[in-house]
C-alpha positions as a Markdown table, in Angstrom:
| # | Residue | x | y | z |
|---|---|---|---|---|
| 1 | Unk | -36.9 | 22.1 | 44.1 |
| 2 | Unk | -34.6 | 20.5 | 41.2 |
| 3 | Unk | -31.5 | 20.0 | 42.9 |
| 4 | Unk | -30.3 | 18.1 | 39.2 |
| 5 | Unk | -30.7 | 21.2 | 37.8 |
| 6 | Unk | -26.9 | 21.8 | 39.0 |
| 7 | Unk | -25.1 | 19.0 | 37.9 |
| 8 | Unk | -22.6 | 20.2 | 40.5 |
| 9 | Unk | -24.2 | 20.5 | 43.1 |
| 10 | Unk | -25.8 | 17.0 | 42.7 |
| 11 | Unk | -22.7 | 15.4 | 42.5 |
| 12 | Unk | -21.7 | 17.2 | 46.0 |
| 13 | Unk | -24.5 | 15.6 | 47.6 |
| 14 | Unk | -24.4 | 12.3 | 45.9 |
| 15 | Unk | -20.3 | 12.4 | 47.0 |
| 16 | Unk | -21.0 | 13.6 | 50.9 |
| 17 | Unk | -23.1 | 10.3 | 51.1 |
| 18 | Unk | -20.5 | 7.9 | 49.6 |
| 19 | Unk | -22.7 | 7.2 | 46.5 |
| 20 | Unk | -20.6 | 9.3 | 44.1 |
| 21 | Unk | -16.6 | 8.9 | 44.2 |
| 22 | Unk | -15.3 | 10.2 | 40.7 |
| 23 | Unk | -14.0 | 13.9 | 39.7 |
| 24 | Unk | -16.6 | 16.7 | 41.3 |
| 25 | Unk | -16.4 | 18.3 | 37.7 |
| 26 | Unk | -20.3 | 19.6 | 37.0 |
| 27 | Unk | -20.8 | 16.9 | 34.5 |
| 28 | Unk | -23.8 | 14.9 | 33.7 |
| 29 | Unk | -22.0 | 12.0 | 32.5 |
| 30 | Unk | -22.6 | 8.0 | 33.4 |
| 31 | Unk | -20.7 | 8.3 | 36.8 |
| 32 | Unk | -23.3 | 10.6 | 38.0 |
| 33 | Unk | -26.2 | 8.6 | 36.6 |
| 34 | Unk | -25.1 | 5.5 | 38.2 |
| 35 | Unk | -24.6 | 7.2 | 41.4 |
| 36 | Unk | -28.2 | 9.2 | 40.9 |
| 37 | Unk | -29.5 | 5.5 | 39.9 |
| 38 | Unk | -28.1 | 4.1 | 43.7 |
| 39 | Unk | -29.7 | 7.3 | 45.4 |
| 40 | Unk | -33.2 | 6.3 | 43.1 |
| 41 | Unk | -32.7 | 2.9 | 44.8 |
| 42 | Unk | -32.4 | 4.0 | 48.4 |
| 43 | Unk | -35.4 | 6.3 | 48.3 |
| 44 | Unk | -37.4 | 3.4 | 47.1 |
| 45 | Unk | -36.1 | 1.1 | 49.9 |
| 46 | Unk | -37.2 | 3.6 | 52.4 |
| 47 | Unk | -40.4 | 4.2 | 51.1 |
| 48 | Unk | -41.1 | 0.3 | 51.2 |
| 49 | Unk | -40.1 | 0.0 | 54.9 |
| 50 | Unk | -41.2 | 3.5 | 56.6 |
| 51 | Unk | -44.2 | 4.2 | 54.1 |
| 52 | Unk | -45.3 | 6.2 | 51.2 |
| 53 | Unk | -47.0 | 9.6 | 51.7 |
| 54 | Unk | -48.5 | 12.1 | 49.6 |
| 55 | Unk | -47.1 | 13.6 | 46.0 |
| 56 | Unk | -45.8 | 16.6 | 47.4 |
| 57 | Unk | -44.3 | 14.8 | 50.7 |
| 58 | Unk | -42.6 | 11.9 | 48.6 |
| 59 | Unk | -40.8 | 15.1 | 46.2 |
| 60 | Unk | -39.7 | 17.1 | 49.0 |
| 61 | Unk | -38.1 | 14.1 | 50.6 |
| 62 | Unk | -36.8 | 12.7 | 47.3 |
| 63 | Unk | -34.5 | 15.8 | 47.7 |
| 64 | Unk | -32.8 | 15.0 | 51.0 |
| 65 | Unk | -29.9 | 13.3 | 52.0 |
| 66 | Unk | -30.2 | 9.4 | 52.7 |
| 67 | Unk | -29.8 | 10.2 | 56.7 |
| 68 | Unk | -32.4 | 12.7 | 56.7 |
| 69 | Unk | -34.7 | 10.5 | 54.4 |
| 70 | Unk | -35.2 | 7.9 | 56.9 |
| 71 | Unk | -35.5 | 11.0 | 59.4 |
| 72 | Unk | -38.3 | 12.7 | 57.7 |
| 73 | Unk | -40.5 | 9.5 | 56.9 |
| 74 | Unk | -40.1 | 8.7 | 60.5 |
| 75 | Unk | -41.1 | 12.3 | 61.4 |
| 76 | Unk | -44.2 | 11.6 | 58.8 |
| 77 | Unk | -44.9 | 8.5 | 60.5 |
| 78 | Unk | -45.4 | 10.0 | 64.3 |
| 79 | Unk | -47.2 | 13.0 | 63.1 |
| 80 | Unk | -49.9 | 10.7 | 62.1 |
| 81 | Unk | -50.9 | 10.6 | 65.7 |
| 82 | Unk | -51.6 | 14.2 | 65.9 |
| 83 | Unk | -55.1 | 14.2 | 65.8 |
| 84 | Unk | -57.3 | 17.0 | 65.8 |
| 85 | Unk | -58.2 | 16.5 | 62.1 |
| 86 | Unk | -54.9 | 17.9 | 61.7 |
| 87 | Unk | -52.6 | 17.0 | 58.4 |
| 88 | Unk | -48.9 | 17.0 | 57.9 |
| 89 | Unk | -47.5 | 17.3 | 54.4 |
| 90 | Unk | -43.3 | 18.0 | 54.1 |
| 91 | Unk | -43.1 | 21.5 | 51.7 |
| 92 | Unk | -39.4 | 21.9 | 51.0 |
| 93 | Unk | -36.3 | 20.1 | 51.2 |
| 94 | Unk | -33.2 | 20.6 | 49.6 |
| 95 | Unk | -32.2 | 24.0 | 48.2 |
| 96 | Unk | -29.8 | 24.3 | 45.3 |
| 97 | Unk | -27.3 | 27.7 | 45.6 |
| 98 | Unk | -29.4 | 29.2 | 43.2 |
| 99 | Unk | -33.2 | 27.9 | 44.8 |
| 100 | Unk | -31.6 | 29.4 | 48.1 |
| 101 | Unk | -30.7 | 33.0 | 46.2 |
| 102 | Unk | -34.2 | 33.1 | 44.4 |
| 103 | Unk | -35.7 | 32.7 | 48.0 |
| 104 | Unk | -33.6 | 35.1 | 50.0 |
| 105 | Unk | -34.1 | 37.9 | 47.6 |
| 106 | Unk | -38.1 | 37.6 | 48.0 |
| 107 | Unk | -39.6 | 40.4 | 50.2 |
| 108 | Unk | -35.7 | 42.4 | 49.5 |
| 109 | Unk | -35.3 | 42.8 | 45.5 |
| 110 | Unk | -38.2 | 40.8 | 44.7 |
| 111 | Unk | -42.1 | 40.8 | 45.5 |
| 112 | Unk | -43.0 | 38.8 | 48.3 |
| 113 | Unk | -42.5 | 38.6 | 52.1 |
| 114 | Unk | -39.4 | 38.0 | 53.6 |
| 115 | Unk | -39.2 | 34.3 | 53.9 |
| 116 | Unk | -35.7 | 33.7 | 54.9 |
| 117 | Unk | -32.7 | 35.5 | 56.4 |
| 118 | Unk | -30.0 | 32.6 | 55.4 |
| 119 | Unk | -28.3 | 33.8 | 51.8 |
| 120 | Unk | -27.1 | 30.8 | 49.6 |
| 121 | Unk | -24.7 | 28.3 | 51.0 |
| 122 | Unk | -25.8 | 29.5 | 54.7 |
| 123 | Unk | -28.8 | 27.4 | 55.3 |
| 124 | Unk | -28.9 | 23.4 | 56.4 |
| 125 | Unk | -31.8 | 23.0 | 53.3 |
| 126 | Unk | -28.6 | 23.9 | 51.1 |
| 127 | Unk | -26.9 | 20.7 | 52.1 |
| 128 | Unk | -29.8 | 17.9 | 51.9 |
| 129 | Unk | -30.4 | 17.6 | 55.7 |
| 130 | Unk | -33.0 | 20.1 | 56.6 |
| 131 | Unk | -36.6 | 20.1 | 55.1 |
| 132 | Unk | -40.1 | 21.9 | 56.5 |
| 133 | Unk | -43.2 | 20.8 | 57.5 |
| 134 | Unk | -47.3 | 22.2 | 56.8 |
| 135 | Unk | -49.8 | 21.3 | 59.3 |
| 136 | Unk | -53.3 | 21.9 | 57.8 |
| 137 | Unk | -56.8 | 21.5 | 58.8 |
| 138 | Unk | -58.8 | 20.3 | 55.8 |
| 139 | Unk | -57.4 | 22.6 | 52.7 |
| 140 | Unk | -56.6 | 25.4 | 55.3 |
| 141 | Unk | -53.1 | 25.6 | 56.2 |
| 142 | Unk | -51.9 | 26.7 | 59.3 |
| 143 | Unk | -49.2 | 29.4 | 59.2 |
| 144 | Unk | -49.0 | 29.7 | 62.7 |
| 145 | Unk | -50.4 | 33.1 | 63.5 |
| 146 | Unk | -52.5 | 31.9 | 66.4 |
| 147 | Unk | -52.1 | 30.6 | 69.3 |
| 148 | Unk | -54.1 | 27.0 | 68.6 |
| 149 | Unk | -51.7 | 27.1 | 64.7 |
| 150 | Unk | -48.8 | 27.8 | 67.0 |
| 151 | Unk | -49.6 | 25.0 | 69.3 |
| 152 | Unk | -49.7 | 22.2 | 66.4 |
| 153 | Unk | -46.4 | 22.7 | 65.4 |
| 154 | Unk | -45.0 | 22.4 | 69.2 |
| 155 | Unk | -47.5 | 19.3 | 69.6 |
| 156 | Unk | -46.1 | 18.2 | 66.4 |
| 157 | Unk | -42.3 | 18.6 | 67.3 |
| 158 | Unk | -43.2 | 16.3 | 70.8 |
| 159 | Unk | -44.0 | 13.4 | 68.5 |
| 160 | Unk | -41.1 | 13.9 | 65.9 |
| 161 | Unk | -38.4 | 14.6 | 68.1 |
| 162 | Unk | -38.0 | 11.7 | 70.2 |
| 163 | Unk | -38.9 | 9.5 | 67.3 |
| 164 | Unk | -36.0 | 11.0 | 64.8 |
| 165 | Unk | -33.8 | 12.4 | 66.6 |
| 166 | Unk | -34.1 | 15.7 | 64.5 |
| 167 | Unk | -33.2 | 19.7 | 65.9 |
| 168 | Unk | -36.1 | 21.5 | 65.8 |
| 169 | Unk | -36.5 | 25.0 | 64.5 |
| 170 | Unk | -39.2 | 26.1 | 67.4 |
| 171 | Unk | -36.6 | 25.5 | 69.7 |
| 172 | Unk | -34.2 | 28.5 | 68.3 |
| 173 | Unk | -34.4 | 31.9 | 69.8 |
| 174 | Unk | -35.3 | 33.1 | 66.2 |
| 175 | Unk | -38.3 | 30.3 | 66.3 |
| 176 | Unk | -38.6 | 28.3 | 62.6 |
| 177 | Unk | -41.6 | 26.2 | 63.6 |
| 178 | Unk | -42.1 | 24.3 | 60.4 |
| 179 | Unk | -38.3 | 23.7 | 60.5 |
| 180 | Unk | -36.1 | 20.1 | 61.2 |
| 181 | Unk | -32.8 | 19.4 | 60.5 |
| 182 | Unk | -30.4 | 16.5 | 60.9 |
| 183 | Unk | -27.5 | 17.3 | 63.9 |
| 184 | Unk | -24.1 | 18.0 | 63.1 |
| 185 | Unk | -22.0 | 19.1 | 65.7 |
| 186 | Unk | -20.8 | 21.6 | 63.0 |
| 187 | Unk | -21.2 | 24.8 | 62.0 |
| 188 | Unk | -22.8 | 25.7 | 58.9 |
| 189 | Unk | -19.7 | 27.2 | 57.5 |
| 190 | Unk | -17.9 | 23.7 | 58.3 |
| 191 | Unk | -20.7 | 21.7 | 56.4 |
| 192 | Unk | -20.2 | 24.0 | 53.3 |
| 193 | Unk | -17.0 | 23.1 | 53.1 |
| 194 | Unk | -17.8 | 19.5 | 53.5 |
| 195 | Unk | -20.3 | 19.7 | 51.0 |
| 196 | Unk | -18.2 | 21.7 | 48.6 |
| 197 | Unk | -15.2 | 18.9 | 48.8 |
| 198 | Unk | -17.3 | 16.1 | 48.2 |
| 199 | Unk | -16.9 | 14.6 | 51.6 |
| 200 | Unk | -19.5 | 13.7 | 54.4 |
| 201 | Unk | -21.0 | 15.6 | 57.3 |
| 202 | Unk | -23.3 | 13.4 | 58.4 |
């Protein structure tokens, strides 16, 4: 995930969370820097006072949203009580427009399974407040096609519920176990437009 690969779209993100307040015009230029240089700085900060986790974790929350930064290292802290031998890593975070379209077309007009049903602009990772988790056992993943794989993510969403705050995926009647995202109140059509203008949503 390379959400400065569209200067645009970075510059909505860095806008919605007050860091970037000049002309939403798709331009790399020394406004954006500076406001990419005070999102840098806030990473760092929460790193320092929730901890550092591993490569892959750190990237994947690098992505997100300030709000849903502190979120997900809290959610990496409690998971660290899961026990069983059992692992958490984050594997995705924020989706550029493009990232999103690349995904949903896997398993339709591309090889693959069918990973996603949300088209771009229609899913919370498209907005920097969403972002899913792998539980593994050693080097072997869990995808959660049995009932003990199954049972690690709802053990997993008991401990990072009540310490972020976070809507869980498992609890939607299309279940997303992996899956937490920052509440709204809004629907996803709303945040889009938010997102779009510049302006915040969280």
């Amino acid at each position: 995930m390379n959400i400065k690969s569209d200067p645009l779209f970075y510059q909505r993100l860095l806008s919605s969370c007050g860091l970037y307040t000049d002309k939403l015009d798709g331009l790399y230029g020394k406004n954006t820097l500076a406001a990419e240089n005070a999102f840098n700085k806030l990473f760092v900060k929460y790193a320092e006072q929730y901890g550092y986790f591993d490569q892959r974790t750190e990237a994947n929350i690098a992505t997100l949203l300030p709000k849903a930064q502190i979120a997900a290292r809290k959610a990496m802290v409690a998971v660290k009580g899961l026990g069983g031998g059992l692992t958490v890593q984050i594997l995705s975070g924020t989706r550029t427009y493009a990232e999103q379209t690349a995904i949903y077309a896997q398993g339709r007009t591309k090889p693959g399974k069918v990973v996603t049903n949300a088209k771009a602009g229609q899913s919370n990772h498209n907005f920097g407040i969403a972002f899913d988790i792998g539980i593994f056992k050693g080097k072997n993943y869990y995808d959660g096609d049995t009932t003990a794989e199954i049972k690690a993510y709802a053990d997993a969403s008991k401990l990072i519920k009540p310490a972020t705050g976070l809507d869980w995926g498992g609890d939607w009647r299309k279940a997303d176990t992996p899956h937490y995202e920052l509440p709204t109140n809004k629907t996803v059509a709303q945040v889009r437009a938010l997102l779009e203008a510049g302006k915040a949503y969280v």
